[in-house]
C-alpha positions in Angstrom: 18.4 61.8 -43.6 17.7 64.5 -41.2 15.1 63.6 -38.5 13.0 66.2 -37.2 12.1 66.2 -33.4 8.0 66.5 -33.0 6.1 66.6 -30.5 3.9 63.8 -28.6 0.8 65.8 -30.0 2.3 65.7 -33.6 3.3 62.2 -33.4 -0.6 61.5 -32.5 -1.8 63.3 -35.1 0.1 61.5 -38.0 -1.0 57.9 -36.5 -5.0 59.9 -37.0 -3.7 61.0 -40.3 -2.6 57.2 -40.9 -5.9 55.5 -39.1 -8.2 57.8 -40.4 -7.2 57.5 -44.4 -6.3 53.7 -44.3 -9.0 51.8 -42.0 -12.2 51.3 -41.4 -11.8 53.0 -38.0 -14.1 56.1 -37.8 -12.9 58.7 -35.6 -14.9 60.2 -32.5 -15.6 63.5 -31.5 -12.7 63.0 -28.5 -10.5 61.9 -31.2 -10.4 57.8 -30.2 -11.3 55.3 -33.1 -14.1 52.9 -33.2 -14.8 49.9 -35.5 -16.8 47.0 -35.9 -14.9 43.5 -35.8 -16.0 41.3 -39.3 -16.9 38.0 -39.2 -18.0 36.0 -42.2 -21.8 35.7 -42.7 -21.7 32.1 -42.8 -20.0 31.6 -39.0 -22.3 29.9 -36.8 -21.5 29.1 -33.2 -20.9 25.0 -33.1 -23.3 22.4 -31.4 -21.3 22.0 -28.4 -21.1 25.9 -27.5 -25.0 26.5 -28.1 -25.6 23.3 -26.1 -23.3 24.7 -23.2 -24.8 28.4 -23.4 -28.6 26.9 -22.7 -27.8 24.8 -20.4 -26.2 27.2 -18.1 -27.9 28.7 -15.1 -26.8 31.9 -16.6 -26.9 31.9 -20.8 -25.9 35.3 -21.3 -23.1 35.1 -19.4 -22.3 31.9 -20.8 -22.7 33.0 -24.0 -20.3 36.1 -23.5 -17.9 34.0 -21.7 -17.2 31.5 -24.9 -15.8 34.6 -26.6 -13.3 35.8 -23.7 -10.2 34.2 -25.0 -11.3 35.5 -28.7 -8.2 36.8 -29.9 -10.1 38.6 -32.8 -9.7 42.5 -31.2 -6.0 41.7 -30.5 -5.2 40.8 -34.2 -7.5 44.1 -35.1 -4.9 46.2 -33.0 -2.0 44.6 -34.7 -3.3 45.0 -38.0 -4.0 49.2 -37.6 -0.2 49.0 -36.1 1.3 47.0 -38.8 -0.4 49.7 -41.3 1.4 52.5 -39.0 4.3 51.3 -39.3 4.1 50.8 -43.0 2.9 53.9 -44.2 5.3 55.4 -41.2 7.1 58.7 -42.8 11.2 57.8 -41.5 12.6 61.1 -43.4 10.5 62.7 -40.8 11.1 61.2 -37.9 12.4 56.9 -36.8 9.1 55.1 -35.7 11.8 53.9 -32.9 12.3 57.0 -31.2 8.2 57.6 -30.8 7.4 53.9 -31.0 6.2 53.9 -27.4 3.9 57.0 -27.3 2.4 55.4 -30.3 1.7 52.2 -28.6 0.4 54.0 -25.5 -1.9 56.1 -27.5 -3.1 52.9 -29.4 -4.0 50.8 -26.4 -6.0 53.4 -25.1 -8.0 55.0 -28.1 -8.3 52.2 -30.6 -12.1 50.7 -29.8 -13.3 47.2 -31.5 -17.2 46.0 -31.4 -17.4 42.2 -31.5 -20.3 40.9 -33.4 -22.0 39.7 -30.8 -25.6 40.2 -32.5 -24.0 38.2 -35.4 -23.6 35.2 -33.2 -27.1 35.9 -31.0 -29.3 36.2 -34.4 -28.4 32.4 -35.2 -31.2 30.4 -35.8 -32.0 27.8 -33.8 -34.3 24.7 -33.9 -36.5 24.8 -31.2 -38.5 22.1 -29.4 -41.3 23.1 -27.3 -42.8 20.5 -24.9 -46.4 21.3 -23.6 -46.8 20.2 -20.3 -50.7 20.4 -19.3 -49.7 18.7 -16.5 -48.5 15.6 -18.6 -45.1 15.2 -16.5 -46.7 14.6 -13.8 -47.5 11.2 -15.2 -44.1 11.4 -17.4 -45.8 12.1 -20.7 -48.2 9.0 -20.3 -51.5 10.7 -20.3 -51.7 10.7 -24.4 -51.8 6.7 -24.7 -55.0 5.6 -25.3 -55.1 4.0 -28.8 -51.1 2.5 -28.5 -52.1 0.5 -25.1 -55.5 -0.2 -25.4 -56.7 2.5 -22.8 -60.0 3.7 -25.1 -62.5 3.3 -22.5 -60.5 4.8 -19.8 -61.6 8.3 -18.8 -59.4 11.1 -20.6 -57.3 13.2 -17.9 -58.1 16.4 -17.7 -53.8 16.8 -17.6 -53.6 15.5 -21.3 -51.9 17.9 -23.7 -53.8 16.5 -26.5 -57.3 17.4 -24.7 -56.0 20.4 -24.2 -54.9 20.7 -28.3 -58.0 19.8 -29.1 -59.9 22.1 -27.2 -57.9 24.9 -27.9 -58.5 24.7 -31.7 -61.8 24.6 -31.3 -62.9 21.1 -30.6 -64.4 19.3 -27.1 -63.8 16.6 -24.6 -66.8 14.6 -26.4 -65.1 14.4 -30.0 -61.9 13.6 -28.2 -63.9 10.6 -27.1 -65.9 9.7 -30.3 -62.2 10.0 -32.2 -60.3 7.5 -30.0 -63.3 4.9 -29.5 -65.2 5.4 -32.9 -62.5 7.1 -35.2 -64.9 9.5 -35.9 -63.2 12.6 -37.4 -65.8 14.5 -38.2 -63.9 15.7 -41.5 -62.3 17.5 -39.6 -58.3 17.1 -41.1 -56.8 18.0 -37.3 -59.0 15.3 -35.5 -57.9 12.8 -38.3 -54.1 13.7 -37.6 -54.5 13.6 -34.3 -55.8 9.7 -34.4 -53.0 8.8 -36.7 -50.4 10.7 -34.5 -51.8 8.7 -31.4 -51.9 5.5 -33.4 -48.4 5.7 -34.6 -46.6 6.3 -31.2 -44.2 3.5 -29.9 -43.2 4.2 -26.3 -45.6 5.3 -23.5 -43.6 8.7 -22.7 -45.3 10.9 -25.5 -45.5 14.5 -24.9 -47.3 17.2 -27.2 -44.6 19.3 -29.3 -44.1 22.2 -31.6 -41.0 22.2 -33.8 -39.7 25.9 -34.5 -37.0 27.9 -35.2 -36.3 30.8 -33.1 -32.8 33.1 -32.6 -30.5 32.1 -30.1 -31.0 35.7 -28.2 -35.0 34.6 -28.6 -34.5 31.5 -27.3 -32.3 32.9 -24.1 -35.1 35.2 -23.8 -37.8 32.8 -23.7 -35.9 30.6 -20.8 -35.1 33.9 -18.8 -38.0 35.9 -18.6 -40.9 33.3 -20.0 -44.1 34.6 -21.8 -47.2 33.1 -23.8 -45.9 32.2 -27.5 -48.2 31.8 -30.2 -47.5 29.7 -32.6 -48.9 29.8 -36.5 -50.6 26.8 -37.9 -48.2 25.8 -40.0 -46.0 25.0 -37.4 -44.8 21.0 -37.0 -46.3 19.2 -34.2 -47.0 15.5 -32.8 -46.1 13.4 -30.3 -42.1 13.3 -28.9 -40.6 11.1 -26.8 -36.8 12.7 -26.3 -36.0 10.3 -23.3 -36.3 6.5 -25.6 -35.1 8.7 -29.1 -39.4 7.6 -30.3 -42.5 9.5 -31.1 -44.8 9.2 -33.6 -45.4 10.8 -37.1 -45.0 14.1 -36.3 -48.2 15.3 -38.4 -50.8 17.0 -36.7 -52.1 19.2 -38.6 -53.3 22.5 -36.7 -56.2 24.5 -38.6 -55.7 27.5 -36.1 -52.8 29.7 -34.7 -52.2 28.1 -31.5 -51.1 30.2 -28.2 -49.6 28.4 -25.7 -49.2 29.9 -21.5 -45.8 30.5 -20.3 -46.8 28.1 -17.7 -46.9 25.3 -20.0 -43.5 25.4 -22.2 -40.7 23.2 -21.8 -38.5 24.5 -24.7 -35.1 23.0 -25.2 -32.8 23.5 -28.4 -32.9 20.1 -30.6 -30.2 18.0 -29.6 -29.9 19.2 -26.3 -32.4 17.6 -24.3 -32.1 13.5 -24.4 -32.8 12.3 -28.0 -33.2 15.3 -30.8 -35.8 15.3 -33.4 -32.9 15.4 -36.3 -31.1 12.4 -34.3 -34.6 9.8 -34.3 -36.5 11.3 -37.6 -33.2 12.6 -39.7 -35.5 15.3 -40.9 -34.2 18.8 -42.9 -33.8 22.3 -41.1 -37.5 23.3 -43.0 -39.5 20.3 -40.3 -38.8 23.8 -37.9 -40.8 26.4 -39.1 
């Protein structure tokens, strides 16, 4: 065998050769390669991570921080060096003798994109608490037909008043539905008496059930805004400190917006007692 002595700038440009023929890699203009780390479509971040991310002071940071001792870019590298090393030319010259300079040149121009947005566009099931002013009075201000309160005054703090009024009904029919059960046909008014019927605890606060990303979610919790929801969206009345609630059937005849300064929006699971733990309900209950 007769070994030819090359250069450092030819022993670079037969790893390119290599990289460039064999990989995925795609080579830049400054002659580095990038590439986009794979992960299956059907990896999800678990339970415990996504319940750690949101309930940091600082998601994104959290969220990027679950991923620090990922090993995935490291086994990347070794993979594009094995494959150097295999389709390595010795007649030309011994990897030994230019193993270094390879390595160097390696460490500094082989580039790996984690999937990040993989992991951010997971869906998750989202539980939006409307808080009219309802915690004020922990939730108790939607009680009238479970503890006998129907000829109390309604609070003007009540998330269901303020349901009501918002798809299109008023304070009177309110009244005439709790102390007369008179729905006026109207389906929502009707689902609203059963919902309010069928509660068990006192601590019932108005929720929507829907599904959001994780990166909308974060987004929501960081910089808050109005969210309007479709009428097809699941809602009733949740009690996630005693695990109660009741049907979880109002139906809504009208998109429904709700102020920033209202939501309480937690991940399921994550806040006391989750919807899937008390009802046992499938993923489609989150629109």
């Amino acid at each position: 065998m007769v070994e030819t002595k090359l250069t450092k700038e030819e022993v670079i440009e037969l790893v390119t050769n290599i990289l460039e023929a064999n990989t995925y890699l795609k080579k830049q203009e400054d002659g580095s390669f990038e590439g986009d780390i794979e992960v299956d479509y059907r990896d999800e971040l678990g339970k415990d991570s996504i319940k750690k991310i949101v309930q940091s002071d600082n998601p994104m940071d959290t969220f990027y921080e679950l991923f620090e001792t990922f090993d995935a870019e490291d086994c990347e590298w070794q993979y594009c060096f094995k494959l150097v090393k295999e389709k390595w030319d010795n007649d030309l010259i011994n990897l030994n003798d230019c193993e270094d300079i390879i390595i160097e040149w390696m460490n500094e121009n082989l580039h790996f994109n984690f999937p990040y947005d993989h992991y951010l566009k997971q869906d998750v099931k989202v539980n939006i608490i409307v808080d009219t002013g309802d915690g004020n009075y922990d939730y108790t201000l939607n009680n009238w037909l479970t503890w006998d309160a129907r000829e109390e005054e309604i609070n003007d703090e009540s998330s269901i008043l303020w349901l009501v009024q918002q798809q299109g009904y008023t304070r009177d029919q309110l009244e005439n539905l709790i102390r007369e059960h008179e729905t006026c046909g109207s389906k929502f008014l009707k689902s609203v008496y059963q919902e309010c019927e069928n509660v068990t605890t006192h601590m019932n606060a108005l929720a929507f059930f829907t599904k959001m990303t994780l990166k909308e979610f974060i987004e929501l919790q960081e910089n808050p805004y109005d969210l309007t929801l479709s009428e097809k969206t699941s809602c009733g009345l949740y009690d996630c400190w005693n695990g109660a609630g009741g049907v979880l059937e109002i139906h809504l005849e009208r998109p429904v917006t709700i102020p920033k300064e209202f939501i309480e929006a937690h991940i399921d699971g994550c806040r006391g007692y989750g919807v899937d733990e008390i009802y046992g309900v499938s993923s489609s209950f989150w629109e």
